[in-house]
N, C-alpha and C positions, 0 to 999 in steps of 0.2 A: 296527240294521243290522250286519251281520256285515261287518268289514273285513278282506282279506288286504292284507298288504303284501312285496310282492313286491323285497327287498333285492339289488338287483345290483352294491351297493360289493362288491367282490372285501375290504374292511377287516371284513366281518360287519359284529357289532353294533359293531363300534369305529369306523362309520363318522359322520363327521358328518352326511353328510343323512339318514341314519336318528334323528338326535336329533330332528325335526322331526318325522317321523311319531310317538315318543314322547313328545315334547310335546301330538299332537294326542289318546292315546290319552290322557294327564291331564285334559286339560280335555274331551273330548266322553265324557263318563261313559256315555250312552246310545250309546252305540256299543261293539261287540266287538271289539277290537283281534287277529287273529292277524299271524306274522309268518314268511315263508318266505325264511332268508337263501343267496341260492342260490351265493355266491361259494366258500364256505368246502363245499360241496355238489354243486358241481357235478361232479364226477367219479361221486358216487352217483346223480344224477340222469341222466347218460348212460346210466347201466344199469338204471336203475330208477324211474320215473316218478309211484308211486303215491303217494305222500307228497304229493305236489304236486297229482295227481290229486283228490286227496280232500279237498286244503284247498282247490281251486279249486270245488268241485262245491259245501261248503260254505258259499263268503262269497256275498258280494250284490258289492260293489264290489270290484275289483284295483286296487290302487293300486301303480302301478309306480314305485322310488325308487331314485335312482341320481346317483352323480356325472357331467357331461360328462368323458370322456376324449376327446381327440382329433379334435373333431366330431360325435361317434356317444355312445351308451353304451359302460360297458367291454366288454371282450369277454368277460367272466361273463354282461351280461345280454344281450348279442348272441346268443353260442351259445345261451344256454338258452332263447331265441326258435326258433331253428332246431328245437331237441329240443321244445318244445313241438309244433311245427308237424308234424316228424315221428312223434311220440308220437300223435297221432289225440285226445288229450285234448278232450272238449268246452265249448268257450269261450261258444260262439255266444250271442248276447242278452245275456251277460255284459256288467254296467256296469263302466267300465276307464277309470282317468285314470293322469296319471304327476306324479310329483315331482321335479323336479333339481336339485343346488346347484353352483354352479360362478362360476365370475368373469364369465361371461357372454361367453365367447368359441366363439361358434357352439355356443351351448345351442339357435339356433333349429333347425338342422340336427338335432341329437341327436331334438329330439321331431318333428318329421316323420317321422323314419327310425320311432322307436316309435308313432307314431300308425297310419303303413301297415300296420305290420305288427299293430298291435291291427283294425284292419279285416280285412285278411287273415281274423285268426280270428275274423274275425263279432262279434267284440264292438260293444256301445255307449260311443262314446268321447265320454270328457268334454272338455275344455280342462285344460292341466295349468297347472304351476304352475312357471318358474324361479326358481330365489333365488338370491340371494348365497350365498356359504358361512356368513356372519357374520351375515345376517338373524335370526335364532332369537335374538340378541344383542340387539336392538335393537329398541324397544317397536313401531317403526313395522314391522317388518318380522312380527312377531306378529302385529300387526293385518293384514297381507296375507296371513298363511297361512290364520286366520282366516277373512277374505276369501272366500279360494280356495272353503276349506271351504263357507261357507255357501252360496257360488254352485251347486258340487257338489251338495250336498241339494239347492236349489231346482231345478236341471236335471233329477236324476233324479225329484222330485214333479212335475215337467211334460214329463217325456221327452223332454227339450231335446237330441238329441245330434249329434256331426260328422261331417260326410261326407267322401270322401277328396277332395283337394286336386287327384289327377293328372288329366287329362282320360280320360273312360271313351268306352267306342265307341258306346254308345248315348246320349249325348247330345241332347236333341232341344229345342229353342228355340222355343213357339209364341207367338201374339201372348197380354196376357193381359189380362182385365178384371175387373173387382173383384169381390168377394165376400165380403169381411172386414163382415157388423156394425158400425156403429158404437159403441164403447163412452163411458159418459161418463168427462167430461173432470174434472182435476184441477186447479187453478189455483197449486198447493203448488212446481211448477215449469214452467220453459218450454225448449219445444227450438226450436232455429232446423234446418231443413231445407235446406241449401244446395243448386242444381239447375241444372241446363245443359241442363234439357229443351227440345227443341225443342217447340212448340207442338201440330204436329204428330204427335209421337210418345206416340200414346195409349198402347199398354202400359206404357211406362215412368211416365207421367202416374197412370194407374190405379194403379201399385203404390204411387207415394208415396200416393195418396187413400188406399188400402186402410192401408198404414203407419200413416197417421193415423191411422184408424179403428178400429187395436190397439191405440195408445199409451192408458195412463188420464192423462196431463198433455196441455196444451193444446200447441200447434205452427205455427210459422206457415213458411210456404216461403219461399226468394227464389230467387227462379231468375237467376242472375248473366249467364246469354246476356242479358236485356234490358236487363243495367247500362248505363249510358252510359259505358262505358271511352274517355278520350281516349287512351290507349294502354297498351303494357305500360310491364315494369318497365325501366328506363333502367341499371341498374347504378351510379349517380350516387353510391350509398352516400349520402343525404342523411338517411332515414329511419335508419341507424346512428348520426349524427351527433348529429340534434337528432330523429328520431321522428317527424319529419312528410316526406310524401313533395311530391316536386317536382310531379308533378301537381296540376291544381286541380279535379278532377271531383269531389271529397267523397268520393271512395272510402274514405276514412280513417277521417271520420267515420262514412257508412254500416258500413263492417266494426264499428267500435265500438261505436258508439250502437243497432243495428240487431242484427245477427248474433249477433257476440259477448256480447252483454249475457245470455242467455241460457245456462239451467244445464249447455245439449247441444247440440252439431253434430254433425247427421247428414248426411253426405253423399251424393247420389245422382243416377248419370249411366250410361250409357249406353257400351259397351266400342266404341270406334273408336280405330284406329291403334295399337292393342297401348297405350292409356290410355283416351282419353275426346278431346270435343271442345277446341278449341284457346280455346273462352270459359273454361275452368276452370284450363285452366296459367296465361292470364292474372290469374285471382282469385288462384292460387295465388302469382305471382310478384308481384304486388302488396300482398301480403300479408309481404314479402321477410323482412323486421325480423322476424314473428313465428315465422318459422324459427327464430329465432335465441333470442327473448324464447320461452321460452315460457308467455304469460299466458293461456292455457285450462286450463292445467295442473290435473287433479285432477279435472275434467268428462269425464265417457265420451263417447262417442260411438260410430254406428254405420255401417254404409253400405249403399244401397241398388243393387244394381249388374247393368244388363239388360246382358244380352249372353255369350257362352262365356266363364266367369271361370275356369270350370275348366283350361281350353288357355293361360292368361296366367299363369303360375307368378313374374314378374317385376312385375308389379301386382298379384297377390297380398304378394309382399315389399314392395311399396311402402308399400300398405294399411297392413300390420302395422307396417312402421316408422316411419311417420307416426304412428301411435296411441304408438306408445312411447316414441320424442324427444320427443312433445309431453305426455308424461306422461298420457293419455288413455285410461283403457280402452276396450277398443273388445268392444263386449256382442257383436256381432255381424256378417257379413253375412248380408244376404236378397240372391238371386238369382231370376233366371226360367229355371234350369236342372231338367230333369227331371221338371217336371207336377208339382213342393212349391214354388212359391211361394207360394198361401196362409200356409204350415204356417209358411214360412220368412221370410216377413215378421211372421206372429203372435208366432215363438221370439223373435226381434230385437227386435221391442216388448216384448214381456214381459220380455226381460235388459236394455235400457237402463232400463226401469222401476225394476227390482229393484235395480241399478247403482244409478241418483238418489235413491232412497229408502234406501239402506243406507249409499251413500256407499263403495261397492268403489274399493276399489285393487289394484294390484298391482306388483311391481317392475319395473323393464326389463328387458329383454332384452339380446342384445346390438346389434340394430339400435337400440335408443335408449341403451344404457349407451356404446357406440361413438360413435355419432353426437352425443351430446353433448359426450363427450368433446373428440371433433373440434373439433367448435364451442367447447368451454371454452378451450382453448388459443388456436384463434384468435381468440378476441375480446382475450385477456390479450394476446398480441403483437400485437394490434391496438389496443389499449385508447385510445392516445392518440387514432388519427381512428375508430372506432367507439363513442362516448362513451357514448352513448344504452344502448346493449348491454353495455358496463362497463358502469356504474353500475346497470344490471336483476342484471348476473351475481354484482354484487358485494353487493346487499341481498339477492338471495335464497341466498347464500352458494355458491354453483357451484365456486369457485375452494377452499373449504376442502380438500376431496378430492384437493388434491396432493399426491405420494408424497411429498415432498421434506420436507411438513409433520408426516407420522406419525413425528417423532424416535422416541419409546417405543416402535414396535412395530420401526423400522429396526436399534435398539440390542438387544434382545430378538433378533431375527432373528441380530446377531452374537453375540449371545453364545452361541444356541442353537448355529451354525456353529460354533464356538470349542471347545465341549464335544463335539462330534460327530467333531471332527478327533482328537481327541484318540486314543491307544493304547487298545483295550476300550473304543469309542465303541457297537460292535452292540450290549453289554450297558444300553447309557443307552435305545435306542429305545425301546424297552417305557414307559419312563418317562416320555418326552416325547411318547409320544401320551396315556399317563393325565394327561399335565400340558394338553395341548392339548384332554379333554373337560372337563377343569373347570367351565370356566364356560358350558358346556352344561350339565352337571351342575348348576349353579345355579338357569340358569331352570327343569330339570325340578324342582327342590326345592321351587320358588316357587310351581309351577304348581298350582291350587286347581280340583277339578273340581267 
């Protein structure tokens, strides 16, 4: 496969999330790596297109890499969106995902903004991939670029691609019945199906059957409307304390023993009140503690979701940041929007498959690298009466990741300041960015294709 990768650090090749896509050109040997770095070009690329023209005409995938500036990409790969768009260059069927590395402060915004606009030009777009900046560093965060990678291949071997987020005019919602085959089952893992289907509500009924009926692992449903809830959550904080909640319905148990024991939750319900019905806030808030624990961690998940998901841009964020505090991939959603639900409960089964079987990860985002954060804090200045939540935070190590603890890089930082202040400090930069790829430069050294 022929890869472009399309560089929008304004740093060129000096940039660090292009170490990332270099790292992937060592080790995916069977791939053609080119690379168009438009930062240090872009002023030739206003006036002249062809360059670009003709390495796009020639790859298979665009891989767009960039750091988060400000919300957005920079304005290197901003504009040269726009000069694409006005150049008439042809994109269209073009398979196109993006890269980004950034601390994770509204890298979700940055690739929306790039996803619209790879739709815009008719491409097929993949899921991209944030990182940390420091991921490349770190053997776990290899293993999720990895990841990324191989999910990427299998999408494009099953033309798995995304559709745009915003609500379109044609919209059209009909009831749906099944149709999916059944394939057989696998017994190598198990998904629990979480549901608030009303009994009555066959289309949404039909699509979890049909769901099933794509998955190759076995699945069994709970539909939580017929729980016997003796009520919601109380706020009592008792389940912080010692882990078990004040209620005595066995909810506790059941979620345990039941749901969660299982290698996937897939959720799926039906869009009323700009969420869903008011049985699944209650699963949700009775489940309070596991906001906070999060012990599904490392299990994907997906969701099955009837009703305009595309008009709810605010449970779409929900979605996505539930999947990522909870450290969850989320392979998918299936919808009953636009006459592809078949297609799109089949795509959803086939990437939680692929997910369970490969064992995909990926990093957070910044709805979950925020949102946990959140929570690390408050659990530490709550430590004394939220015990239960200490002692989870503190065996699965949460609290290591305070700034206060990285002495070596804090002292480093001043010394680097130190030298910078200094008289003939512009003549040192040069240097301390070849001092800052080093140990990028390491792992490319390491890297064995």
């Amino acid at each position: 496969m022929n890869v472009l990768v399309i560089n929008g650090s304004p740093k060129g090749t000096n940039s660090i999330t292009l170490q990332s896509m270099l790292y992937l050109e060592k080790i995916l040997s069977e791939h053609d790596f080119s690379y168009l770095n438009i930062g240090p070009k872009l002023r030739m690329l206003e006036k002249d297109m062809a360059e670009a023209e003709a390495m796009i005409a020639e790859s298979d995938l665009l891989v767009f890499s960039y750091p988060v500036y400000t919300f957005l990409v920079p304005y290197q790969m901003h504009r040269f969106i726009e000069i694409l768009k006005e150049s008439g260059v042809d994109t269209r069927n073009k398979w196109a995902t993006q890269f980004s590395t950034s601390k994770h402060f509204y890298d979700i915004t940055a690739h929306r903004f790039l996803k619209e606009n790879m739709l815009d030009l008719g491409m097929k777009v993949l899921p991209g991939l944030s990182a940390d900046m420091e991921d490349l560093l770190l053997e776990k965060g290899r293993k999720e670029l990895l990841d990324w990678w191989k999910m990427t291949e299998f999408r494009i071997e099953e033309s798995i691609s995304e559709t745009r987020d915003t609500p379109s005019n044609d919209t059209e919602i009909k009831p749906y019945s099944e149709c999916i085959p059944k394939e057989e089952k696998s017994s190598e893992f198990r998904i629990s199906i979480v549901t608030n289907a009303d009994r009555n509500d066959i289309p949404l009924l039909n699509m979890i059957a049909d769901f099933r009926n794509a998955l190759c692992f076995e699945s069994t449903v709970y539909n939580i409307r017929e729980y016997p809830f003796s009520g919601g959550c109380l706020g009592c904080f008792s389940c912080a304390i010692n882990g078990k909640c004040i209620h005595k319905d066995k909810f506790d148990d059941y979620l345990r023993s039941q749901i969660q024991n299982a290698d996937s939750i897939v959720y799926a319900f039906r869009i009323s009140n700009h969420f869903t019905h008011s049985s699944m806030k209650c699963y949700d808030d009775r489940q309070f503690c596991n906001g906070h624990r999060t012990v599904t961690s490392g299990r994907p998940t997906a969701y099955i979701v009837a009703g305009n998901l595309s008009s709810e841009r605010n449970l779409q964020d929900l979605i996505e940041a539930r999947a990522s505090v909870g450290g969850n991939f989320l392979s998918g959603i299936a919808t009953d929007e636009n006459n592809t639900t078949p297609q799109s409960l089949k795509n959803t089964a086939d990437s939680l498959c692929y997910a369970l079987k490969n064992s995909i990860e990926e990093p957070k985002n910044f709805f979950g690298v925020g949102g946990s954060k959140i929570f690390r804090d408050l659990i530490f200045e709550m430590r004394g009466l939220m015990k239960a939540d200490h002692r989870f935070y503190k065996a699965q190590g949460f609290y290591d990741d305070f700034p206060q603890k990285h002495r070596k890089k804090i002292l480093m930082m001043k010394f680097i300041g130190l030298l910078l202040s200094m008289p003939g400090a512009s003549k040192k930069k040069g240097l301390m960015t070849k001092g800052m790829l080093m140990p990028y430069q390491k792992v490319l050294d390491s890297a064995n294709k």
